[in-house]
VEXMARZA-548025 format. One record per atom (N, C-alpha, C): residue in one letter; x negated, z, y. Coordinates in steps of 0.02 Angstrom, whole numbers, plus 50000, padded with zeros to 5 digits. Layout:
AXZY;...
END
This chain:
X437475488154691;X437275483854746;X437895481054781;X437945482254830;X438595479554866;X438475469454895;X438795466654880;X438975460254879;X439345457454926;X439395456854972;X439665451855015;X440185445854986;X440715446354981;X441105436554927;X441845436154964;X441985431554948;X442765432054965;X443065427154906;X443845431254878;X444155426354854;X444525420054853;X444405414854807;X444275408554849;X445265405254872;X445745411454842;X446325411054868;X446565413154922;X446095417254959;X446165416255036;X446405409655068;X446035404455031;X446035398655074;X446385393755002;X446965396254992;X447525392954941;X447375386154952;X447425382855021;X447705376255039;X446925372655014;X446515375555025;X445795371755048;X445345370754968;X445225362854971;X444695362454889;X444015365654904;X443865366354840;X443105372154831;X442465368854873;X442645363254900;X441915360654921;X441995362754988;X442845365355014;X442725367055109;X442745376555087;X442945378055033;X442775386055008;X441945386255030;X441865382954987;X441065384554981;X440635383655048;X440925378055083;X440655376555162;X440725382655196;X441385387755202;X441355391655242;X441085397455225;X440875399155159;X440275406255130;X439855404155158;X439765400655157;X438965399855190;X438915399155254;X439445396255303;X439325397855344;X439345404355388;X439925408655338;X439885414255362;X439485419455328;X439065416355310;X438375421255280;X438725426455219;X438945424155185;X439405427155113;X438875425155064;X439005430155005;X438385427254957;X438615426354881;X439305427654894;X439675426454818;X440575427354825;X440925419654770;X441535419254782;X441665422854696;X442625424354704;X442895424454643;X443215419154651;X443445413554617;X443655408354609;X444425410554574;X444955406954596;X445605406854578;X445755402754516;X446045405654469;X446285403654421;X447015399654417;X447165400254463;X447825395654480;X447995392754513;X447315387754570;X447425383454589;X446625379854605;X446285382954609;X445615380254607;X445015377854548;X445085384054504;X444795381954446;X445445382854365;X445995378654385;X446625380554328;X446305382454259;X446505385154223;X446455389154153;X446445381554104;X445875380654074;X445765375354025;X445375370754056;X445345369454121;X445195362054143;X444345363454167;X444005363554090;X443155365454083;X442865360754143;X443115354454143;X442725350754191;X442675352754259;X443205355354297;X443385358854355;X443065365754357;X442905368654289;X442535372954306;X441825370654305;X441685366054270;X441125367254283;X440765362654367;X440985360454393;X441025356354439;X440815361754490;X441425367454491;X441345371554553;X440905376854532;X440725376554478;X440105382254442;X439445378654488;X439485372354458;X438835368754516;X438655369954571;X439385365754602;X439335366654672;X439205374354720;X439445379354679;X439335385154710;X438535389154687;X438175385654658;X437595388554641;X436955383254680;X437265376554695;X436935371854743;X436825374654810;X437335379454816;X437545380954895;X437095388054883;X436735389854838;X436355396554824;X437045403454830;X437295403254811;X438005409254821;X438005408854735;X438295416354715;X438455416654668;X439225416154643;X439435416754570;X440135418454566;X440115424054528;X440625427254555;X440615434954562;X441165435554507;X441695431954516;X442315432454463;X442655426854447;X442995426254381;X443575422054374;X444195424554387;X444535424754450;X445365428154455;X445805421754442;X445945427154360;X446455423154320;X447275422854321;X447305429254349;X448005430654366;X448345431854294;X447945431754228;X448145431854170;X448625437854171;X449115439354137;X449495447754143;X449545446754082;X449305454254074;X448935457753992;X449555457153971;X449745456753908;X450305456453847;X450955451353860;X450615446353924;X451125443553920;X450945435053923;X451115431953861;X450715425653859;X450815419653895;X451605419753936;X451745413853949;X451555411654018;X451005415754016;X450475412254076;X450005407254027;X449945407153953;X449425404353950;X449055409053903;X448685403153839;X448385409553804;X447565410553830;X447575417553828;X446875419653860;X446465416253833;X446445413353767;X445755409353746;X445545404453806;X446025401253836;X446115394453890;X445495397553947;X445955402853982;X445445408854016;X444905410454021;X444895413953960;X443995414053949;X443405410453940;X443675402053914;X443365395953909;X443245396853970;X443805393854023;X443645393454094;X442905398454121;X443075403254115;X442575409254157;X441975408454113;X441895405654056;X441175404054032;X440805397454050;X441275393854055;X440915386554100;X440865387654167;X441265392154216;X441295393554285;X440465398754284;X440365402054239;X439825405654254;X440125414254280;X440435414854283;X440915418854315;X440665427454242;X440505432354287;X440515436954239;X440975442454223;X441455439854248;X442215446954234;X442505438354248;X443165444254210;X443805440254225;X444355443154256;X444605444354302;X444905450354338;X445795447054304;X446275453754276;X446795449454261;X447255457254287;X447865456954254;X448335461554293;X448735465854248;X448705470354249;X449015475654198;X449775475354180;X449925469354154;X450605467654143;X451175464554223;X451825467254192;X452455464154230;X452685469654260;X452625475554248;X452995481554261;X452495486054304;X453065490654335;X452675495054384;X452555502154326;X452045508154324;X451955512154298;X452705517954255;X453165517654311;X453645521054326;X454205517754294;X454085511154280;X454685506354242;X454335505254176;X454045507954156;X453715504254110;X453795511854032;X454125508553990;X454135515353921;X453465515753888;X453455519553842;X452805520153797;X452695514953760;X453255509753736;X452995503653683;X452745499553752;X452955497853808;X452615493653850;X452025495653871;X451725502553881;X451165502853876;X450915502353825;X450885503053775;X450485501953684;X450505495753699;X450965490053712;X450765485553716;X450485483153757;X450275484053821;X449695483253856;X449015485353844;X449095491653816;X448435493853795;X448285489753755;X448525487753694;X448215485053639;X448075476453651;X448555472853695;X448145466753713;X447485468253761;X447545473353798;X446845474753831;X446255474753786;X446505476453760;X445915477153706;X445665473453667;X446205467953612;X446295463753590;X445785456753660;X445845457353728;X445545452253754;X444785454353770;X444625460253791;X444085462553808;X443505462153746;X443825463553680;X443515460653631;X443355454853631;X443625449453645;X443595443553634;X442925439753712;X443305444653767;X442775442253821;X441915447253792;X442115451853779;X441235454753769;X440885450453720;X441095446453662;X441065440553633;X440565435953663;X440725435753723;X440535427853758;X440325431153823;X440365438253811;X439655442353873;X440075443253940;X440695442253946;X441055443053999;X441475446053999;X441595452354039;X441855457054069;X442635457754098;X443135462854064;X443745463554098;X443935468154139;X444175463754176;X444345470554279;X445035469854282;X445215475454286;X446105474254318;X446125475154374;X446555471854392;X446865472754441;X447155475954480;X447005479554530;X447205487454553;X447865485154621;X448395485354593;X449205480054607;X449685485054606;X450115483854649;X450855486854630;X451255481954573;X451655485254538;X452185481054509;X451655480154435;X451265482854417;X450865483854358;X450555490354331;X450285492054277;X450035498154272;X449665500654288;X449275499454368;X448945501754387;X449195502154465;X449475504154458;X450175505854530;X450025511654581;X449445516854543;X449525520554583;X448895522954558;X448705529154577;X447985531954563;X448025534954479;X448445539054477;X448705541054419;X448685536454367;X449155532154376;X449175525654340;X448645522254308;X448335521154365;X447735518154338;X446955519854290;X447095527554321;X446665530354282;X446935531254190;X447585534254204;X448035535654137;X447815526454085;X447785521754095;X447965516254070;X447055514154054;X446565514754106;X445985513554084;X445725519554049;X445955525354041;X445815531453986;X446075530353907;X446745524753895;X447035525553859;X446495518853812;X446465514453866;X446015508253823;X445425509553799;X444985514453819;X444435516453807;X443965510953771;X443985505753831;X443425500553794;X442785499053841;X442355499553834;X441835499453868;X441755492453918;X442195488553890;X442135482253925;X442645479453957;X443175486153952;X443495485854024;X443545489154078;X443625487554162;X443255489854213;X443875489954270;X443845489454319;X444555489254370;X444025488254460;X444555483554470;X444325481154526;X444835489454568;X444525489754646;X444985494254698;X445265490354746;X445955491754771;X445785490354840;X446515496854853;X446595496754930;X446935501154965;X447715498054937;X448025501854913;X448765503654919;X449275501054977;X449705497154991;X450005495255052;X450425502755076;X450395502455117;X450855509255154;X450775516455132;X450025517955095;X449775523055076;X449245526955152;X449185534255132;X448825537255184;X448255535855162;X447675538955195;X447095536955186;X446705544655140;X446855549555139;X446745553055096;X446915551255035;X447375549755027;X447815545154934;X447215539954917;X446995535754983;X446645528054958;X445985532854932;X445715537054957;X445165540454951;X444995541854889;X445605547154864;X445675552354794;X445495544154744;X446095539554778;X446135533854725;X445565530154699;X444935528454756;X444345525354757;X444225531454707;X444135539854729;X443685541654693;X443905543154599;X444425542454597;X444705542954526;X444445537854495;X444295529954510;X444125525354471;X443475524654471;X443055527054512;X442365527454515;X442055524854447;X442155529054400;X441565527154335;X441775520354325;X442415517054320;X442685510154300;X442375503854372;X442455507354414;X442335502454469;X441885496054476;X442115491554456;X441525484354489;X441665479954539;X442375483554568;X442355475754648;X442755478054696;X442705478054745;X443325481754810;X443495474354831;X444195476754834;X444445469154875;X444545472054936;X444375467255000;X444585472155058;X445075464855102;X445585467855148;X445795463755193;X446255466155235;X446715464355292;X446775466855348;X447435468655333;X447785475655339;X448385476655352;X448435480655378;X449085487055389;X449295489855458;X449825494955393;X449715501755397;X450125507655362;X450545506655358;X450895507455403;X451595506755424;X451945500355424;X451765492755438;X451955486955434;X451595483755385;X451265485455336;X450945482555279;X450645475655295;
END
């Protein structure tokens, strides 16, 4: 079912009660909420506040974007995270396939991404909520290849990958790319850029 939402870091500057004013006014029917400045990692009350307020307003929440990066903790330990996205209501937690781009990255840095992937997705199917990566440059899911290679390697049923277009990629590449992640797919991010001037 395709969904209509926007992420609520579009609007970095703005608190969740003028977020939520403008879904609705622009006939949107579900936000992902930011994990790093709107609903911060631990602070249950804040989630649950904007869990309210966005279900008062009849809109759903579509995601928790945690900005968490798999195997690397000093964002914060994912337990903090996943609390959050269970009081937010939130049913994925969208986070980012590490620090490194595909191409920089050796075989122990992937093992070790794989295996905290896994290590968290366990822990979110736990509490019924769902892990999406992040489909990013500068992480392991950098490219079409990439991304497929890294969600083949985790082989966990309860992890999934958000799409969106590649900056300064052709449109046959974005294509192959959409269609390579297909079986994983649960969210397109879409927004405005230009091939050539990104």
């Amino acid at each position: 079912m395709f969904m209509p939402g926007l992420v609520s870091i579009t609007f970095r500057q703005l608190a969740p009660a003028e977020i939520v004013a403008l879904l609705a006014q622009a006939g949107l029917s579900a936000v992902e909420w930011g994990g790093d400045v709107h609903v911060p990692h631990g602070d249950l009350a804040a989630a649950r506040a904007v869990r309210r307020m966005t279900v008062d307003a009849g809109l759903q929440v579509a995601a928790y974007g945690s900005y968490y990066r798999v195997s690397h903790t000093e964002t914060g330990p994912f337990e903090a995270v996943l609390e959050s996205a269970v009081e937010l209501g939130a049913p994925s937690i969208r986070v980012w396939a590490g620090r490194q781009g595909s191409t920089d990255a050796d075989e122990a840095y992937w093992a070790q991404v794989v295996e905290d992937s896994q290590r968290i997705a366990d822990l979110a199917a736990a509490a019924n909520v769902r892990i999406d990566y992040e489909f990013h440059n500068k992480t392991l899911t950098d490219t079409n290849e990439a991304a497929v290679k890294l969600l083949t390697r985790v082989a966990h049923a309860n992890v999934k990958t958000y799409w969106q277009p590649p900056r300064y990629s052709a449109l046959a590449y974005n294509l192959a790319g959409l269609d390579a992640v297909l079986p994983w797919l649960q969210n397109v991010h879409a927004f405005t850029w230009h091939r050539t001037t990104g």
